[in-house]
C-alpha positions as CSV (number, residue, x, y, z in Angstrom):
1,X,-0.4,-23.3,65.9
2,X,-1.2,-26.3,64.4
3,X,0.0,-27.3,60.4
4,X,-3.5,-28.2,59.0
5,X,-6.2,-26.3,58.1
6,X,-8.2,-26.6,61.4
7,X,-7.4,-26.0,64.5
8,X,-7.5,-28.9,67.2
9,X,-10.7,-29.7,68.9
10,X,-10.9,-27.0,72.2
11,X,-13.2,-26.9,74.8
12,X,-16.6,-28.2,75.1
13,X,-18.2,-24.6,74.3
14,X,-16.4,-24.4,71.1
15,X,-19.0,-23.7,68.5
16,X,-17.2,-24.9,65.2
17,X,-20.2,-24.9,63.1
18,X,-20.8,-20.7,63.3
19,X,-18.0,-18.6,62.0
20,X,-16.3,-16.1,64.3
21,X,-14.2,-13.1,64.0
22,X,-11.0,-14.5,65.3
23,X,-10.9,-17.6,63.0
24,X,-11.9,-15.5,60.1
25,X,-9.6,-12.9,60.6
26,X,-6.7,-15.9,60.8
27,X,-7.8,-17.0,57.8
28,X,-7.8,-13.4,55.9
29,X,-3.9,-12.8,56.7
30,X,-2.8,-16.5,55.7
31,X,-3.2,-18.6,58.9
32,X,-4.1,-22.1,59.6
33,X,-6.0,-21.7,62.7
34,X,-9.6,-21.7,61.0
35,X,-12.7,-24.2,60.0
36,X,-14.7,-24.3,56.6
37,X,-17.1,-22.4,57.8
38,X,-14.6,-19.9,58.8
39,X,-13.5,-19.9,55.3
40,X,-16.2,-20.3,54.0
41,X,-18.0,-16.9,55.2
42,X,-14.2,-15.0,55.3
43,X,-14.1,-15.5,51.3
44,X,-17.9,-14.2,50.9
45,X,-17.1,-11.4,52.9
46,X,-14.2,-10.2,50.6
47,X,-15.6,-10.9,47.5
48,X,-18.5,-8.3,48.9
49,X,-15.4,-6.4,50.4
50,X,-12.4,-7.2,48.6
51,X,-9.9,-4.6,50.7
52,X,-11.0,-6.4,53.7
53,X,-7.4,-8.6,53.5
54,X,-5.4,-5.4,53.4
55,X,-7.6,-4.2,56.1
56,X,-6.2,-7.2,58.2
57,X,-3.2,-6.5,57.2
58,X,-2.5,-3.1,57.8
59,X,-4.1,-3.3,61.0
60,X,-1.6,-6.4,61.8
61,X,1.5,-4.3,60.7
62,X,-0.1,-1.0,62.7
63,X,0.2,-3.1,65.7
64,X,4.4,-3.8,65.0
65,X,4.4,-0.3,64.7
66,X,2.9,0.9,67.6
67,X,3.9,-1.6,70.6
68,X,7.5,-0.7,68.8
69,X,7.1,3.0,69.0
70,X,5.7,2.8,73.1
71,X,8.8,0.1,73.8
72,X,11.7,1.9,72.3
73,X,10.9,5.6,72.3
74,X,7.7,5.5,75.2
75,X,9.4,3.4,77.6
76,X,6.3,1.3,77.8
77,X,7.3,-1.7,79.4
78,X,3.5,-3.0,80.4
79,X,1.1,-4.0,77.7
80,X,-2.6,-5.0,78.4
81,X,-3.8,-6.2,74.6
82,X,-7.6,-6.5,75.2
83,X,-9.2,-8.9,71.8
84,X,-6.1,-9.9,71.0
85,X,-6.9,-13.1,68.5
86,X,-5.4,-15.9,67.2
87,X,-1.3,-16.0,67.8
88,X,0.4,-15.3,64.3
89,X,4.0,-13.7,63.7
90,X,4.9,-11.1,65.8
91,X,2.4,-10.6,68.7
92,X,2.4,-7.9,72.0
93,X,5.3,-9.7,73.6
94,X,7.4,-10.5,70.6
95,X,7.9,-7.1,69.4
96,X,7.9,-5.4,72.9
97,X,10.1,-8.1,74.3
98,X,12.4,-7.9,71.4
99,X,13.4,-4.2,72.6
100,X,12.9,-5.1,76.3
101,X,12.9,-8.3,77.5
102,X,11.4,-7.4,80.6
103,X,8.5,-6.6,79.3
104,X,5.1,-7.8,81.1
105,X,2.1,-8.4,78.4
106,X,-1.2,-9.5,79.4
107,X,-3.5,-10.9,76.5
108,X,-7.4,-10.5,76.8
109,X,-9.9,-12.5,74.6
110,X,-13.2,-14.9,75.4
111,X,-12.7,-17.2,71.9
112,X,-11.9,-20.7,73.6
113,X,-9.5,-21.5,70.6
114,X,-7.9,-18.2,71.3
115,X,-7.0,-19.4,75.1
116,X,-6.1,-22.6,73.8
117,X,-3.6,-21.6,71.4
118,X,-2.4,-18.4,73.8
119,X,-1.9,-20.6,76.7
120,X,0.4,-23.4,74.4
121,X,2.2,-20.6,72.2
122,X,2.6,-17.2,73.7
123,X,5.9,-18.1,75.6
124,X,7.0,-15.0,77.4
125,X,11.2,-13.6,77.5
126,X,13.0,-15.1,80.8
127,X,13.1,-11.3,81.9
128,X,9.6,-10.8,81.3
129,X,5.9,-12.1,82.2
130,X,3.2,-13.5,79.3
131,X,0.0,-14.2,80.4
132,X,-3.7,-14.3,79.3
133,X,-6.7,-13.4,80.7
134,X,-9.9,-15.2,79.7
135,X,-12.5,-12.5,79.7
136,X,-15.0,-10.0,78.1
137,X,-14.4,-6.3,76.7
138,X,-17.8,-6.0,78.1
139,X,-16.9,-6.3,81.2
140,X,-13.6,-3.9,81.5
141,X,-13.4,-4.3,85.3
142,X,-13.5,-8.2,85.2
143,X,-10.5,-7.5,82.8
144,X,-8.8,-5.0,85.2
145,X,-9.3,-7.3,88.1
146,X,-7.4,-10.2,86.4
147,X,-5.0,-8.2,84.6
148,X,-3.7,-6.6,88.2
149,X,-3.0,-10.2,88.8
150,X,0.5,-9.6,86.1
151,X,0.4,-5.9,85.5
152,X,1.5,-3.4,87.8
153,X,-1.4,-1.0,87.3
154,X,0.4,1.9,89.5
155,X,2.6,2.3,86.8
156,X,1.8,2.7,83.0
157,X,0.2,0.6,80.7
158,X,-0.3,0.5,77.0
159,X,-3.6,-0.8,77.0
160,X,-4.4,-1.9,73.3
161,X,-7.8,-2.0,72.0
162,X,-7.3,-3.3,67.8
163,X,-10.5,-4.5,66.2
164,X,-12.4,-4.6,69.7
165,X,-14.8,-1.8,69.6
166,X,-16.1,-2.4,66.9
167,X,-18.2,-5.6,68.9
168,X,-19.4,-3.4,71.3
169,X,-22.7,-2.5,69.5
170,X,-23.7,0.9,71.5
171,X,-21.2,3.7,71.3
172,X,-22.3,4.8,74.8
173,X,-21.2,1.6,76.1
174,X,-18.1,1.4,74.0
175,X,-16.9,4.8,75.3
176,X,-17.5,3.3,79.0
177,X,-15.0,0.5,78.4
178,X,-12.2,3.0,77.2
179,X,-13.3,5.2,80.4
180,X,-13.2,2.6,82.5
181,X,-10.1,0.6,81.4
182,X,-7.9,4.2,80.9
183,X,-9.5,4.6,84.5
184,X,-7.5,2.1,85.9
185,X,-4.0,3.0,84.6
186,X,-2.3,5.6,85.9
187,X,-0.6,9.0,83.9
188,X,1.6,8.3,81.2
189,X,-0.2,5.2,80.0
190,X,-1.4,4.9,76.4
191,X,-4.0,3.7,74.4
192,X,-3.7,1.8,71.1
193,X,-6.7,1.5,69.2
194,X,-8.1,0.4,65.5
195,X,-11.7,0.4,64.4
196,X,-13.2,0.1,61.0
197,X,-15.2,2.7,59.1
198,X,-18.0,2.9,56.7
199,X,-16.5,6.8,55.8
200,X,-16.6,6.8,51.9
201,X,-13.2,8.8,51.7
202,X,-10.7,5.9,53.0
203,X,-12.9,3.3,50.8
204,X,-15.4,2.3,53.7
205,X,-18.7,2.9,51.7
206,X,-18.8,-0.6,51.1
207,X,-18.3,-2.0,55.3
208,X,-22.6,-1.9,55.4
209,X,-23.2,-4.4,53.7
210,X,-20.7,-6.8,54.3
211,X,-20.9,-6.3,57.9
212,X,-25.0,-6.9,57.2
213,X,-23.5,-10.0,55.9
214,X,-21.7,-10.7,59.0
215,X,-23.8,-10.4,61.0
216,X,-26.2,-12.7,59.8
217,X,-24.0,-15.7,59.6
218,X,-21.2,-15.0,61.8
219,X,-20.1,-14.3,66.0
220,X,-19.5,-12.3,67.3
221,X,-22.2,-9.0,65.3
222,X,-20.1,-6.0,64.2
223,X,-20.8,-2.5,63.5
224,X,-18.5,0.6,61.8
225,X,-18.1,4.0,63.3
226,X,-17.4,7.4,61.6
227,X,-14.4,9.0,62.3
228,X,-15.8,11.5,64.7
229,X,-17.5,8.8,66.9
230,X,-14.2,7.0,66.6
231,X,-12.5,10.2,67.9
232,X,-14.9,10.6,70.9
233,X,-13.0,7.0,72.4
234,X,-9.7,9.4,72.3
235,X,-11.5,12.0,74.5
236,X,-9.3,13.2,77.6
237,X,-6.6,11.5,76.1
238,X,-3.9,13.3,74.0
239,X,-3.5,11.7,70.6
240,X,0.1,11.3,69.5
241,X,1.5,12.1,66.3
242,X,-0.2,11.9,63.2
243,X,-3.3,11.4,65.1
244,X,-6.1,9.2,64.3
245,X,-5.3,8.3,60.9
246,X,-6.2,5.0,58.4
247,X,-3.9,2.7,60.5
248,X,-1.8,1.8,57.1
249,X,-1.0,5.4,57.4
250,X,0.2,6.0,60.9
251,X,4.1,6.4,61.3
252,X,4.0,3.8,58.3
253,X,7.6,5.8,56.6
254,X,8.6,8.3,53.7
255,X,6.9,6.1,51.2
256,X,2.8,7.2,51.3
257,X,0.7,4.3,52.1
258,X,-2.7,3.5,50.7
259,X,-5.4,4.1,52.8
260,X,-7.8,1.9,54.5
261,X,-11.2,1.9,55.9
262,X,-9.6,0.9,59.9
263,X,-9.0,4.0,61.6
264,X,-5.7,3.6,64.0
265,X,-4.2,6.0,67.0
266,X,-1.9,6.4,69.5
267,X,-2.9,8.8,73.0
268,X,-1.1,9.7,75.7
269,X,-3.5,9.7,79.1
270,X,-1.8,13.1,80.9
């Protein structure tokens, strides 16, 4: 990453004068990787929503959690991270490789500062295989095609979905992306998901407006889901323990965690 506050200048289609979701979500869990603007429309977002940083958070540490639980007690050695952001500490391949270096991870996202920084920083394990796919969750068999390319899809994959859904506006479509992805993996695969929540009882009443905010003066436009609509993207699928919990609270220890409006699960395709 680079040590300023902005990233280097990227592609031509790099639009630095809107923010979008990936820089501003760098910026609300201390990176670098972000412009004023960026900054600018992340800090009146949380003053509007001020658990929005431990929302970034937990879902950041959810993620450690999860791609260690599949590595060292799934046996997942194939990771397809769909949205997968800005590098920080601790991405996919770091944590599964850590456990088993011969890990494969294939990172999805369309942000031309994301491919930038992926293709320079996300070094993969000798044993293993990093790569990055430049694609669209709207378009899950673009990302299947490409990700064939590293993946083995005839044997599992953890295909992780964190923060995605959420920019797929229709909930009809966004149940056809998890159809069609989970489609293309074979039994035993998983999916990792996190999606935020307006639901009043983990602290979510307040996600409307904010993301009315958003939505208005940032890329890409967001929406939050109920926890029942958020369950219907598990269907056919068999949730692992705890199920689909606030992600601060899934296999987070003894000590209780607080919750947050981000639902998080684990499931099992059989």
């Amino acid at each position: 990453m680079t040590d300023g506050h902005s990233p280097a200048a990227g592609p031509a289609k790099l639009n630095t004068s809107v923010a979008h979701n990936a820089r501003v979500w760098n910026y609300w869990i201390g990176g670098t990787d972000n412009y004023e603007v960026d900054r600018r429309v992340g800090e009146h977002v949380a003053g509007m929503f001020p658990v929005i940083r431990s929302v970034a958070r937990a879902d950041r540490e959810f993620l450690a959690r999860a791609v260690g639980f599949l590595t060292a007690e799934r046996g997942a050695r194939q990771f397809l991270d769909v949205g997968a952001g800005l590098p920080t500490v601790d991405n996919t391949h770091q944590i599964a490789q850590r456990i088993a270096p011969e890990s494969r991870i294939v990172y999805v996202d369309n942000d031309p500062i994301v491919l930038v920084h992926a293709r320079s920083l996300l070094t993969s394990s000798a044993e293993g295989v990093t790569d990055y796919v430049d694609a669209d969750v709207h378009d899950p068999d673009a990302i299947v095609q490409q990700a064939g390319r590293t993946l083995d899809l005839g044997r599992p994959v953890a295909v992780l979905l964190l923060g995605i859904l959420n920019f797929v506006l229709d909930t009809g479509e966004a149940r056809d992306v998890v159809r069609r992805l989970m489609a293309a993996v074979p039994s035993g695969s998983h999916l990792v998901l996190t999606h935020p929540t307006h639901d009043a009882d983990v602290g979510g009443e307040g996600n409307a407006a904010a993301m009315e905010f958003w939505n208005a003066h940032a890329t890409p436009e967001i929406t939050a889901r109920g926890r029942a609509e958020i369950a219907g993207f598990l269907d056919g699928l068999e949730p692992v323990e705890p199920g689909l919990v606030p992600c601060s609270q899934w296999r987070a220890g003894p000590a209780p965690a607080a919750p947050v409006p981000q639902y998080g699960a684990v499931a099992v395709k059989p």
